[in-house]
C-alpha positions as CSV (number, residue, x, y, z in Angstrom):
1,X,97.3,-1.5,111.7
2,X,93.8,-3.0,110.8
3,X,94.4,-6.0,112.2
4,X,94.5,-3.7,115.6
5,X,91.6,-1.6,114.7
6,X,89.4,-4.8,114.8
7,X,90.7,-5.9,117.5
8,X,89.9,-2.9,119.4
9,X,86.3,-3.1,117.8
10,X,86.0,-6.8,118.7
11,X,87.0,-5.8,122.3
12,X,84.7,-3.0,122.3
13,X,81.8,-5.1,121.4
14,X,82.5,-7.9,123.4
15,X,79.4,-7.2,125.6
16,X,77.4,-5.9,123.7
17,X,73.9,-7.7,123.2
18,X,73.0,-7.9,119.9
19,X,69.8,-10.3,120.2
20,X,67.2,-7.3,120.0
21,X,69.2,-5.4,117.3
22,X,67.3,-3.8,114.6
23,X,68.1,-3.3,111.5
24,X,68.6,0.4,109.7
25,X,65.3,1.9,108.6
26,X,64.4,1.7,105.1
27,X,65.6,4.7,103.5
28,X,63.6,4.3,100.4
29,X,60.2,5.1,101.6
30,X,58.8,7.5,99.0
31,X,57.1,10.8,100.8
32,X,53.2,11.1,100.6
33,X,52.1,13.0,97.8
34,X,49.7,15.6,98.8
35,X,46.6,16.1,96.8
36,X,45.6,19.4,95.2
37,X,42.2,19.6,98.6
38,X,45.2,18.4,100.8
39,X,47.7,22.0,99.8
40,X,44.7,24.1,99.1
41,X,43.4,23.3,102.9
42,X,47.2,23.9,103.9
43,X,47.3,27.2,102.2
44,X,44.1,28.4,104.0
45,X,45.2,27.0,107.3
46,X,48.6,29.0,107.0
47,X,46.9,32.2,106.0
48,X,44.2,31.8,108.9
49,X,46.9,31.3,111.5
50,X,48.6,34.3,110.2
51,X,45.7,36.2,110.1
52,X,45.5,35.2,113.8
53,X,48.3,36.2,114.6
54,X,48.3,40.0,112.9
55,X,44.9,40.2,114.4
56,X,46.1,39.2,118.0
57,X,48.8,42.0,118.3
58,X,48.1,45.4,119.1
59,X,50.3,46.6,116.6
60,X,49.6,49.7,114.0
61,X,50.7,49.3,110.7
62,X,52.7,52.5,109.8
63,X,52.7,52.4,105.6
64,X,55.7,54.5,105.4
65,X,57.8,55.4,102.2
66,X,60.2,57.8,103.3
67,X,63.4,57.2,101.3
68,X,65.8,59.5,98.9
69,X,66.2,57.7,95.7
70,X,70.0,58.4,94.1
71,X,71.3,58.8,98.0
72,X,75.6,59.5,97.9
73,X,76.7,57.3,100.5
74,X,80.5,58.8,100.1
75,X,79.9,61.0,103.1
76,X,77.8,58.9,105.3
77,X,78.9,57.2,108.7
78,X,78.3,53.7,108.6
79,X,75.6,53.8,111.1
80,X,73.6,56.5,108.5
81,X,74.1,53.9,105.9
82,X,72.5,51.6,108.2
83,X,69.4,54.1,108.9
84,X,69.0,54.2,105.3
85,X,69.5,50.6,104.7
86,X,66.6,50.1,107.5
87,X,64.5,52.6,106.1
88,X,64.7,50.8,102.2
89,X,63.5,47.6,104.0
90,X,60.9,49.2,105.8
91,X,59.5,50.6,102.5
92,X,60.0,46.9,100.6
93,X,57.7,45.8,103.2
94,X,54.6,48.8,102.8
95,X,55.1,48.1,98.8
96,X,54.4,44.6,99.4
97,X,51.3,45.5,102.0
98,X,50.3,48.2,99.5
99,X,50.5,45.5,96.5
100,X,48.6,42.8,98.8
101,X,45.8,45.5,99.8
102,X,45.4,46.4,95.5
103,X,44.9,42.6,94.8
104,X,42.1,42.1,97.4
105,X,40.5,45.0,96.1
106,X,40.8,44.0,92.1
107,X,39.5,40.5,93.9
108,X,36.6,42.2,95.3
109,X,35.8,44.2,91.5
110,X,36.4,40.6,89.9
111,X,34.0,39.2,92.3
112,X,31.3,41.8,92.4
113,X,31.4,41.4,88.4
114,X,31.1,38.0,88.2
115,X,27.8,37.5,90.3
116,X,26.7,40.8,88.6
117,X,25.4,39.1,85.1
118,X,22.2,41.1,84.9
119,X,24.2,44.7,85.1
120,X,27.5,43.7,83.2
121,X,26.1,40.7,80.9
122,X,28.1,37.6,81.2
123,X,31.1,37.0,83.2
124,X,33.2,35.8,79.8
125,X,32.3,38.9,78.3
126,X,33.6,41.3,80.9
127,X,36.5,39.6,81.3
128,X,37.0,40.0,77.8
């Protein structure tokens, strides 16, 4: 039985030019290692293309909450469970706006204090 699998290979091969055959690509090439400038610059990139892109549709943000905690689903169809299931995303998604919005803000206090020294005092002793 091998002897008639190489056969067939041999056969199968028999025209086959192998003079400008290559060799497999090394597979242990280690991947760059990016510096900490190199994922920073990455990071702001990502978040000004993002911001692009939010900025370019003419989309309104609707910051709605409207869900029942404790819901009984025992009595609901499956495509109410599905409204509901919608509407719980929906919400995950204006808590996470909400929570974004709060740390720009506490950014902007942090930053206003910091190059505030001759109101506040010193930055370390603010923070403190």
């Amino acid at each position: 039985m091998l002897d008639d699998v190489v056969k067939q290979i041999h056969k199968n091969l028999k025209d086959v030019k192998t003079d400008t055959v290559t060799g497999r690509k090394s597979a242990t090439k280690k991947p760059t290692k990016l510096t900490a400038q190199e994922k920073f610059r990455a990071v702001v990139q990502k978040m000004e293309s993002a911001l692009s892109r939010y900025e370019e549709t003419e989309e309104i943000d609707n910051w709605s909450i409207d869900f029942k905690a404790g819901e009984y689903y025992g009595n609901k169809t499956f495509n109410q469970i599905k409204e509901i299931h919608k509407k719980l995303e929906d919400a995950g998604t204006c808590a996470e706006k909400i929570k974004l919005l709060a740390f720009v803000e506490r950014g902007s206090i942090y930053n206003y204090l910091k190059n505030s020294d001759e109101r506040f005092g010193r930055w370390s002793d603010v923070c403190q």
